[in-house]
C-alpha positions in Angstrom: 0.0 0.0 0.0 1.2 3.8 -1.2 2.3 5.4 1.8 1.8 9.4 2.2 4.4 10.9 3.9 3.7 13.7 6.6 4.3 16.8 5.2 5.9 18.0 8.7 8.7 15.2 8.0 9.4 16.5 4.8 9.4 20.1 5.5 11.5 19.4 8.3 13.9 17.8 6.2 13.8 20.3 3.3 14.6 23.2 6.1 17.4 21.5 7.3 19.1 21.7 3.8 17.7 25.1 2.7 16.5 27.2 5.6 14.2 29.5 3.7 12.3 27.2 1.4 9.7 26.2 3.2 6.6 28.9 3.2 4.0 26.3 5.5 3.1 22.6 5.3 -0.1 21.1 6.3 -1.1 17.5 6.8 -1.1 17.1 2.6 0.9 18.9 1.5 4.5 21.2 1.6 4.6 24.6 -0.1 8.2 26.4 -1.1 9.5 29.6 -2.7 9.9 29.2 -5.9 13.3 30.3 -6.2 14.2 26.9 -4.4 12.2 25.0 -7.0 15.2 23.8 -8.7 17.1 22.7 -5.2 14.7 21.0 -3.8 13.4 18.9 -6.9 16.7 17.8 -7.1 17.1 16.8 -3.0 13.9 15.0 -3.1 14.9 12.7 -6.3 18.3 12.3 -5.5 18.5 11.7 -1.9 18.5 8.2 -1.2 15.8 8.3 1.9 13.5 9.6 -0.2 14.1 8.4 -4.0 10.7 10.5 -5.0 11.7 9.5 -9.1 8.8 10.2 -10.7 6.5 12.9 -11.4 2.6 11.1 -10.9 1.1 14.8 -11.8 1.4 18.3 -12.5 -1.0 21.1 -12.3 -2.0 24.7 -11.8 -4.6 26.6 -9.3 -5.5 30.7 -10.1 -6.3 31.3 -6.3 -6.6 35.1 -7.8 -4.2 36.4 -5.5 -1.8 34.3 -6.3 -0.9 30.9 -8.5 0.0 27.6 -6.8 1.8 24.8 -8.9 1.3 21.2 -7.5 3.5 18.8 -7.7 2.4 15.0 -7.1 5.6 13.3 -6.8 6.0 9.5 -6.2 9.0 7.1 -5.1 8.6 3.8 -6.7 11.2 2.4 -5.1 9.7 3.0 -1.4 6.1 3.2 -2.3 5.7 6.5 -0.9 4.0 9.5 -1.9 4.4 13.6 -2.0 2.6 16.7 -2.3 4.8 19.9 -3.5 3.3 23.0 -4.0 5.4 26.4 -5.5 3.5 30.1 -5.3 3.6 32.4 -8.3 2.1 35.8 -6.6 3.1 38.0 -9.3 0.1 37.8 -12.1 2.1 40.0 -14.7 5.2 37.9 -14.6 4.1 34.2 -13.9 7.3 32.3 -14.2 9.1 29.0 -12.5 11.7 27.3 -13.7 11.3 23.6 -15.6 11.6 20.5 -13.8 11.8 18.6 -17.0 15.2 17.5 -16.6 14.4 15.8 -13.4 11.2 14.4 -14.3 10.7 14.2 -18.4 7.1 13.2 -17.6 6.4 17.2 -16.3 7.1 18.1 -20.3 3.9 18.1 -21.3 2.2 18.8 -18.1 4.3 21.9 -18.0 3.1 22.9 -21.6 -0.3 22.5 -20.5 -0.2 25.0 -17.5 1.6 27.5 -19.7 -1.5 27.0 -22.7 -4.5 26.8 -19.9 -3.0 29.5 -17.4 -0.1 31.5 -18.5 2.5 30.1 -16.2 6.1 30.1 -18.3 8.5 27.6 -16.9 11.8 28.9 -18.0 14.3 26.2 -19.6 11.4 24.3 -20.9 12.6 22.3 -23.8 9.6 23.3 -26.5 7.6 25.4 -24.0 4.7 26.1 -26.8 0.3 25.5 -26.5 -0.7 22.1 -26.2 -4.2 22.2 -26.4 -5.3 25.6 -28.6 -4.0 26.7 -31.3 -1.4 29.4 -31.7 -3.0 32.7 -32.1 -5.7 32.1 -29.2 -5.9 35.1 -27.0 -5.3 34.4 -23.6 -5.4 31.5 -21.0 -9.0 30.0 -20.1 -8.5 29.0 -16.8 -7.6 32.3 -15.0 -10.3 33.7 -12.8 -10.3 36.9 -14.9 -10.6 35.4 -18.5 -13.9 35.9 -19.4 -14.5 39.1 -17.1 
């Protein structure tokens, strides 16, 4: 049976490598700055007590005062599951960097964020729309897109 791991044991052990990642946990689920992204992705695959080596899901939430990337992460070898969340609060300059080179699987999960709500995920390897066509205006699930 998949196992969730308490997000107060991982946030513990996130803070002890990089002090200021951690913005809160709760029982589900850990949130981080997003300008540790890119460290912790990499501590969480590559450390050997956790192993978390592949990416179960990706996705976006407009929260209109801010976005919130989630991050369903999975270790296979330890049957154990994760909960990452990353805050974009900046609407006019939604950016995080790409996790594609630790998880391939996020390439098209990333694309689809970026087509549906405008997030750019910088070092994306063909960040481009996924699901509408090139010259739609906008991104359909923001709060604001139809207002």
């Amino acid at each position: 049976m998949t196992v969730i791991l308490p997000a107060q044991d991982i946030a513990n052990l996130i803070t002890a490598q990089f002090p200021q990642a951690v913005i809160e946990f709760d029982n589900q689920a850990v949130v981080i700055k997003s300008e540790f992204l890119l460290k912790v992705a990499d501590f969480l695959k590559n450390n050997q007590a956790l192993s978390f080596n592949y990416l179960t899901d990706l996705t976006a939430v407009d929260y209109y005062d801010y976005f919130e990337v989630v991050y369903h992460l999975s270790s296979l070898e330890q049957n154990k599951i994760l909960t990452l969340k990353v805050r974009c609060c900046d609407r006019n300059n939604l950016q995080l960097p790409s996790v594609t080179h630790f998880w391939k699987g996020a390439d098209f999960m990333e694309r689809e964020i970026f087509d549906l709500l405008g997030i750019s995920f910088l070092g994306h390897p063909n960040l481009k729309r996924i699901l509408l066509w090139e010259d739609f205006s906008g991104h359909p699930l923001r709060k604001y897109y139809l207002q």
